[in-house]
N, C-alpha and C positions, 0 to 999 in steps of 0.2 A: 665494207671490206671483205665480207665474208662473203658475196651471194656469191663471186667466181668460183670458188673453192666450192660450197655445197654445190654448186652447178653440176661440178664436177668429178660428186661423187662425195664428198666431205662429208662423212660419219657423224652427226652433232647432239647431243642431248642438253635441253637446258628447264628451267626451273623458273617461273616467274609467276604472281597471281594473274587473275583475268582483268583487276584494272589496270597493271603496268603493262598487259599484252596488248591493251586495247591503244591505250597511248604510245605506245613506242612499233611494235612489229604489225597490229593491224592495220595503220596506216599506212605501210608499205604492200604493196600488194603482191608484188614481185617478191620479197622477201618472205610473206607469208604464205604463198604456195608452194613456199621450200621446206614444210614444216607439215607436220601431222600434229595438231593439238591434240592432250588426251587428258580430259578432264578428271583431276583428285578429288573426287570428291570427301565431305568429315565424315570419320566414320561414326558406326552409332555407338549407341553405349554395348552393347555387346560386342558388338570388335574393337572397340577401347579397351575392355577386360582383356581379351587377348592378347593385345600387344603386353599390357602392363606385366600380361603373365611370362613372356617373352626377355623381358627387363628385368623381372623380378632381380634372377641371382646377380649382374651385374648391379645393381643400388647396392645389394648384401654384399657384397664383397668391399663394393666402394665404401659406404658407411659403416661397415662392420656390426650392423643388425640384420636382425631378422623381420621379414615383413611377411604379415598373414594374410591370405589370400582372402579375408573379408573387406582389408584396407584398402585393397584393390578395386574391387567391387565400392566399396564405397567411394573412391577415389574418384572413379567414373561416375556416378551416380551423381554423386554433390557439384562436382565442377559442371555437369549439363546443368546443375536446376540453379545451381546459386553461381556462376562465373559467367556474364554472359556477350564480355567483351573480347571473348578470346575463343579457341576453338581447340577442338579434342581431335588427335590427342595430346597436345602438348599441354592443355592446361594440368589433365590430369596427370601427368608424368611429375609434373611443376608440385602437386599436392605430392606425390609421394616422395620425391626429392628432398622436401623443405621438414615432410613429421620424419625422415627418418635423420635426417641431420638435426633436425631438435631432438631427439629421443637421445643422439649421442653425447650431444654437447649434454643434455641431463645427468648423464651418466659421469661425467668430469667433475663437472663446476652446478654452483648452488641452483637452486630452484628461482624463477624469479620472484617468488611469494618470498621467500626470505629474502633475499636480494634489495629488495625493496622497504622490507622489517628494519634490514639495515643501516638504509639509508636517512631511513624518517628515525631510526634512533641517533644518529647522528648527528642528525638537524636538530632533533630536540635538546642534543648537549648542548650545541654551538648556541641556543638558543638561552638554555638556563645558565650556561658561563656568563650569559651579558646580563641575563637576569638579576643574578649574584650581587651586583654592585649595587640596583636599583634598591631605593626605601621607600616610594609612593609605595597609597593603597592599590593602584591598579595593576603596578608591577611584583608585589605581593602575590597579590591572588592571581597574577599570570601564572608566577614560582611555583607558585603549590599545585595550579594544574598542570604543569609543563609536569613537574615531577610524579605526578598519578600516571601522566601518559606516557613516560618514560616508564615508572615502573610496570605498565601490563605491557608495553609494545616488546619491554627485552623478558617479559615472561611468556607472551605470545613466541618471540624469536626462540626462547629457548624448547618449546615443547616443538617449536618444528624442526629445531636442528635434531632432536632427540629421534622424530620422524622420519627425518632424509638419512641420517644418520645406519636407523633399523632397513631401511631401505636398501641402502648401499648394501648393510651386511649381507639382507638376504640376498639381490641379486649376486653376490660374488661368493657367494655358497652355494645357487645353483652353478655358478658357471666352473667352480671348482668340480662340484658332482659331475659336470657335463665331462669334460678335462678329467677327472677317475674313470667315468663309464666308457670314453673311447679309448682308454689302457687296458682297461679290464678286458674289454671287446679283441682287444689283438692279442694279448695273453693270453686268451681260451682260445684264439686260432692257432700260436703257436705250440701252448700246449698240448690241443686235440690230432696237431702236427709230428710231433716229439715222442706222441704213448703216453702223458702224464693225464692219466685218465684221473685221477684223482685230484690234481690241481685244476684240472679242465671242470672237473663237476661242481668242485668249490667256488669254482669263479661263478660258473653258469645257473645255478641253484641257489645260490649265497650272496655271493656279491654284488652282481648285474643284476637282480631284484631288486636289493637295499639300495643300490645308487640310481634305479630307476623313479621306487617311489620317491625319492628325495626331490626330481624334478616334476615339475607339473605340467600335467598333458596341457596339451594347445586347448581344446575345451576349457579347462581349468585356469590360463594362463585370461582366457577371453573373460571370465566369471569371473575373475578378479575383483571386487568395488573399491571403488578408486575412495581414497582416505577422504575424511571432511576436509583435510585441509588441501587436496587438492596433488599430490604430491609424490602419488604412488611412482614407483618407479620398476620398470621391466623393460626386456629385452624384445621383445617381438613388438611392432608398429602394427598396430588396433587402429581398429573403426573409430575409435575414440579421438585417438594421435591426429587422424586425416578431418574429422570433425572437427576440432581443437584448431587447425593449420585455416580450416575455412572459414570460420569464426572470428580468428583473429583479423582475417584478409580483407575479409565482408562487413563486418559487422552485424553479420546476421547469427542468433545467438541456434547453431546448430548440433553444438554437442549437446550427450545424455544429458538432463535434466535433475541435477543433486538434489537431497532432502529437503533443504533449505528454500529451494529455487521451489520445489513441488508443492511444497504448504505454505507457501507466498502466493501462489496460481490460485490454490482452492481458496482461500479466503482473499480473494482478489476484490469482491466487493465491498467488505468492508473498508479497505484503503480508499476503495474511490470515493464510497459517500462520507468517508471524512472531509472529502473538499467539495462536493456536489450532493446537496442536500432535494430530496423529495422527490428523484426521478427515480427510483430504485426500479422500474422496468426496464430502463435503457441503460443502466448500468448494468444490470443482466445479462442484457443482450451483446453490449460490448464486454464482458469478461468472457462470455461464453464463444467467442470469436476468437479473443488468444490464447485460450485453450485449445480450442482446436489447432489454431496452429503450430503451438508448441507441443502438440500430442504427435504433430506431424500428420494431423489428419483433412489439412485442408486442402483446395481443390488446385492439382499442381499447376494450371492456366491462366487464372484470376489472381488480383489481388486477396490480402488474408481477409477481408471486408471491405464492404463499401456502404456507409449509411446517409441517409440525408434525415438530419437532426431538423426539426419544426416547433416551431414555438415563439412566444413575444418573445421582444428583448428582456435581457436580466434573469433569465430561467435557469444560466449551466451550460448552453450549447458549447461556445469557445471554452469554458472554464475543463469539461470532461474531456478537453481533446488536448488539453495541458496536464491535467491529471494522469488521464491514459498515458502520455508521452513520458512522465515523472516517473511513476508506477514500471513503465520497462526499462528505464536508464538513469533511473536516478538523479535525472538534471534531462526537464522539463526543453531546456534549450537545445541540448544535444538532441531530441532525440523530435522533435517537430516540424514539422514545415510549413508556416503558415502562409498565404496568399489570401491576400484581399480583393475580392473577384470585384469591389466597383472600380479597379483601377481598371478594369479590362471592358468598358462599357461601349467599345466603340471597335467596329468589326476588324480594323487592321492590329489590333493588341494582339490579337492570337502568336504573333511573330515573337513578342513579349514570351509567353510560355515555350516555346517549343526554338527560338531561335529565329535570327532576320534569316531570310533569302539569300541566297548568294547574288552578288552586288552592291545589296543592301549595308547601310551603317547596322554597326554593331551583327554581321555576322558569323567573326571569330568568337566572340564572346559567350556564344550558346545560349538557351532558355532559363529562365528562372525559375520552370518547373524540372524542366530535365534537368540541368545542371545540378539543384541540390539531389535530387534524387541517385543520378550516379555518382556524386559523393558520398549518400547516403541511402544506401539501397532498403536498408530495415530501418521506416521514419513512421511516423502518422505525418499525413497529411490532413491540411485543415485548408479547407478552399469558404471562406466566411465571406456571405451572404451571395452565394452564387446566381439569385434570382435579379441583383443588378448588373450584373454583365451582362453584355452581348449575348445572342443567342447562338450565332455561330461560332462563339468561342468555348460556349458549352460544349458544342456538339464534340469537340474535340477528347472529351470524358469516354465519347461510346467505347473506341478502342483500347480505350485503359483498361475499362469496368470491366471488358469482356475479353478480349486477350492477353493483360498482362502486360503488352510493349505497348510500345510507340514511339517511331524513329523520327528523330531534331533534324536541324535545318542541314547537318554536315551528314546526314545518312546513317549514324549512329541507333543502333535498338537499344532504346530504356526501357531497364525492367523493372515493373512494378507489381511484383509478384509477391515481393516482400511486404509490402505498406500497407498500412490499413488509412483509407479513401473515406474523409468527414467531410461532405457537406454540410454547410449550414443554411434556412431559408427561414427569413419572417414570416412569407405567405402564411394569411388567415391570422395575423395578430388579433386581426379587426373581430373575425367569429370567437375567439380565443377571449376577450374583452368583457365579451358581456358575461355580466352575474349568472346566468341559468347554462351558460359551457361548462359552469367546473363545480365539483362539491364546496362548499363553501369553508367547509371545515377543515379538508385533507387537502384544498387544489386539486384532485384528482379528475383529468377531464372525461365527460361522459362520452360516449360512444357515437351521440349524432354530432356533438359539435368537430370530433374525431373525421367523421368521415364527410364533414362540412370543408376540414380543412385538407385534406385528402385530396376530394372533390377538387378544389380549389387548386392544389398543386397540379394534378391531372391535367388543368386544363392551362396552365401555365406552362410547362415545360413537355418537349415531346414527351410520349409512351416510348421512343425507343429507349430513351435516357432512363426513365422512371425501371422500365423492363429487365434492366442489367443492376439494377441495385439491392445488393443483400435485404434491406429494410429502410422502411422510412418509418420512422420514431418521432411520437408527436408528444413532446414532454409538457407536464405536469405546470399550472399556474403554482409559485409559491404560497404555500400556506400562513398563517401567523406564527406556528410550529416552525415551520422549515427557516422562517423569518428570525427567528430568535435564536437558529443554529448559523444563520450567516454572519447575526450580531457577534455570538460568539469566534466565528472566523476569523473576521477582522479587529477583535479585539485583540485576539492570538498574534493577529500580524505585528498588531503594533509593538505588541508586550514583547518578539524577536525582535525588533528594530530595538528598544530601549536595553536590549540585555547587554550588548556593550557597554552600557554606562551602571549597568547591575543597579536599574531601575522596574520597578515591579509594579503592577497593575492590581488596584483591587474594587472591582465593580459589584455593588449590590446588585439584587434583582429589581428592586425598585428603577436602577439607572439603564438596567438592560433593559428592561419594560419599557421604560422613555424609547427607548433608541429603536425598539420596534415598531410604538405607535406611531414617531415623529419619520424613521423611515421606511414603512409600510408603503406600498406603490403596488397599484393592480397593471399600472402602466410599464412603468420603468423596472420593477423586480427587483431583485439582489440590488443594482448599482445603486439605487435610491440609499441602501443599507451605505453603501460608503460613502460619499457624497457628505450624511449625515456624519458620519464616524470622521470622516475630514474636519468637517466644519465644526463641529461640537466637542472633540476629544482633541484631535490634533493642531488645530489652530489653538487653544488655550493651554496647552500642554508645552508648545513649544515658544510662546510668551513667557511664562511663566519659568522654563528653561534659562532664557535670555537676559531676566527679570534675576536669577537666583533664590527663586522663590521656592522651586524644586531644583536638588540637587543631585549629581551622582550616590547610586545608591539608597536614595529614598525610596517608599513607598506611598504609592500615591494613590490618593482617595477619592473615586470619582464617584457622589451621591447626587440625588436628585431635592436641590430646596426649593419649596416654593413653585414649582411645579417646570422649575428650570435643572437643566444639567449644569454641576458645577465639577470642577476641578480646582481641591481643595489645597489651598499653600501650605507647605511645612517650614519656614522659614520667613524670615524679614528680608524683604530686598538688598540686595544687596549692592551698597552704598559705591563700587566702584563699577557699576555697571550705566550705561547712558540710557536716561530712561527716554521714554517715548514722547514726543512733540507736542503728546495731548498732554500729559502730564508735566509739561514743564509752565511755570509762573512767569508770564510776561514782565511782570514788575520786577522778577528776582533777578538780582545780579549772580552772572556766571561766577563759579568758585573762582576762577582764575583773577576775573577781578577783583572779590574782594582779597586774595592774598597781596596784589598789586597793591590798593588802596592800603 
């Protein structure tokens, strides 16, 4: 409709990207040598800054804050490294947009940390009203814990309201000062105006100092530390506010790093060998990896690491990449990715990770690796036992390990910039095996059977692959030591499985000793420990359960007689319970018939 018209002169500007040009006007030929293309290209992060400095005072006017030209800068910066399905500059206008309307909405209404105070104390009312009627023992002892948590949750509430409270004051006494010193400021104009040389000098020397120091310099306003509880409140939008807005967005944990969060980091090892006993080299090395990246000092192209973990089965490999995942989120499930690479053993799986083809079934659906990933950009990832897969579906690793992306089946860049990258590989169980690989005493493997299994990988998987990988960690055979800290693990476990019924565990040394020798494995490792702990604790404990032979609330005595594990009754069966099939007397008439007879 339109080439007459431009034929003929018709003036046209229009806007569209390079795919919609390519499908609609470059297939016209005639239509598109009506047109001069002129390609927009993003700008960088330096002319991002510009613009945003550009915008600044229209946000501040609009939001009625102040925004500092750090948040800017950081605006720009964080949206290029951590946003990276969108493009600048609108993402980053989008971060400044969003902390300076939170900063306002702060300024009205509560904080979400109280907010929230508020709600779980509510719940916990609504909770101890129904409680109230109950007389069991198990609704008792709900009672009295509901009401411990009610009393610290509304003593927590109230020392924050006390907080936001002091908060408020101050900010609305700087903004009083600010509101004095631009009257003060026209009153020595009019007075220096008038000849009131005297009122002029008392403003200018007196006054306008006093209500100068009252406000704090923009340095000072930046030097601020933000309260433990999280909740300081100011008027100007900080590097902080725009860290804070990307954090939330991301899930990638990008704000300053609090007290609390800081000496959680340095003693990061000891969390981990609470549940991964005897590797303490590779737990080094992976703590010393999120440190870096939480110092902000790791390499901005790659992921935060990448290891391939080596060892028999039952050593720790899966167990440190659930820990790891615990340790930064708190819930182990959140915060992991795992794949099991022998599902991928056959060359066309690859479509499996990264998404089908177009054509193909299942290629709206996306990859299994891409897909959690950009739902989850800050994840560990755990790729276990990588050396049964396919090898061209390895190969698809290179680009991770060493760029950071790699684009899915619909053209899509996943960033994996964020993730920390766990291989796991049995290779060299077999050299790993024999008595003269490892100290006998610590497990600690020596050096040639190290680079036996080294060796052994090398020749297994390319040198490209092996080349791009932070470390390959070849962990430790369990000791009898380390053996008796796993006993202890899964004793742990069970003793949280029985705490609902406020049943307690009490193991001699003697029964821990059994449970080491009986599940001691130079083969199998750790799992041998449960296995045993299954069969020996948990199968007779929960008979015994069924049986009412152990009750809610008891404590239960598991010794070693006779060179067997027992698990000792505190009670007489209990007469309305159906006993087991072995136990019942062919000749005996069922109760019901002799009530009948």
């Amino acid at each position: 409709m339109i080439k007459p018209a431009l034929a003929r002169g018709l003036q046209l500007v229009g806007a569209t990207t390079p795919d919609e040009y390519r499908k609609t006007i470059g297939k016209d030929a005639a239509l598109e040598r009506r047109f001069q293309p002129v390609s927009i290209e993003e700008p960088t992060v330096s002319s991002t800054v510009s613009i945003l400095r550009g915008l600044k005072s229209k946000y501040e006017v609009h939001h009625g804050v102040e925004i500092s030209d750090a948040a800017l800068v950081t605006a720009a910066v964080y949206s290029a490294r951590y946003i990276s399905d969108r493009f600048l500059p609108d993402k980053a206008i989008d971060l400044v947009d969003e902390a300076a309307s939170s900063l306002r909405l702060a300024h009205e209404s509560k904080p979400d940390t109280l907010e929230a105070l508020e709600r779980d104390i509510m719940t916990l009312q609504i909770e101890l009203e129904s409680l109230k009627k109950e007389t069991d023992v198990f609704s008792t002892e709900r009672r009295t814990k509901v009401e411990e948590d009610l009393d610290r949750k509304r003593a927590e509430a109230k020392a924050l309201t006390g907080v936001w409270e002091a908060e408020r004051a101050r900010l609305q006494k700087i903004k009083d000062a600010k509101v004095r010193l631009e009257d003060a400021k026209y009153q020595l104009e009019v007075a220096q105006r008038q000849g009131q040389y005297e009122l002029a000098s008392r403003l200018r020397f007196s006054t306008i100092p006093e209500l100068e120091r009252q406000i704090p310099s923009e340095r000072q306003a930046e030097a601020i530390d933000e309260s433990p509880l999280g909740m300081t409140l100011h008027e100007r939008v900080t590097s902080s506010d725009i860290a804070r807005v990307v954090a939330k967005a991301t899930g990638i944990p990008v704000q300053n790093l609090l007290k609390g969060e800081r000496d959680k980091l340095v003693h990061m090892e000891e969390t981990l060998r609470g549940r991964v006993v005897g590797q303490d080299h590779v737990v080094t090395a992976v703590s010393d990896a999120v440190r870096i990246s939480r110092a902000g000092l790791q390499t901005p192209n790659r992921p935060v690491a990448s290891f391939l973990f080596l060892g028999p089965t039952g050593v720790g490999k899966t167990e440190l990449c659930k820990a790891l995942a615990a340790f930064l989120y708190n819930d182990e499930s959140r915060g992991l990715i795992t794949i099991n690479m022998s599902e991928y053993h056959d060359r066309h799986t690859v479509s499996r990770l990264i998404g089908a083809a177009p054509g193909y079934v299942g290629f709206e659906e996306g990859g299994q690796l891409t897909e959690a990933v950009r739902r989850k950009p800050y994840a560990v990832i755990l790729l276990d036992e990588l050396e049964k897969a396919h090898k061209d579906v390895a190969m698809i690793l290179l680009q991770i390990l060493d760029e950071g992306t790699i684009t899915d089946s619909q053209g899509r860049k996943i960033d994996f910039k964020n993730t920390i990258i766990c291989l796991t590989s049995n290779l060299g169980s077999d050299i790993l095996a024999h008595t003269s690989a490892s100290d006998s005493e610590t497990g600690e493997v020596n050096a040639e059977a190290r680079a036996e299994v080294l060796e052994r990988t090398s020749e297994f998987f390319p040198p490209e692959l092996l080349n791009r990988l932070d470390s390959m960690l070849v962990f430790n055979k369990l000791s009898r030591s380390a053996i008796l800290q796993v006993v202890d693990l899964r004793l742990a476990d069970v003793s949280k499985r029985l705490a609902d019924r406020r049943i307690t565990l009490d193991v001699d040394e003697a029964a821990r000793a059994w449970l080491v020798q009986h599940g001691y494995s130079e083969v199998y490792g750790a799992r041998a420990i449960a296995r045993v702990v299954r069969t020996e604790v948990l199968f007779p404990l929960a008979q015994k359960l069924l049986r009412g032979t152990i009750r809610d609330g008891d404590n239960v005595r598991i010794r070693v007689v006779r060179e067997a594990l027992v698990v000792e009754e505190n009670h007489a069966p209990d007469p309305t319970t159906v006993r087991p099939d072995s136990e019942v007397n062919p000749t005996e008439k069922p109760p019901l018939e002799e009530e009948l007879v």
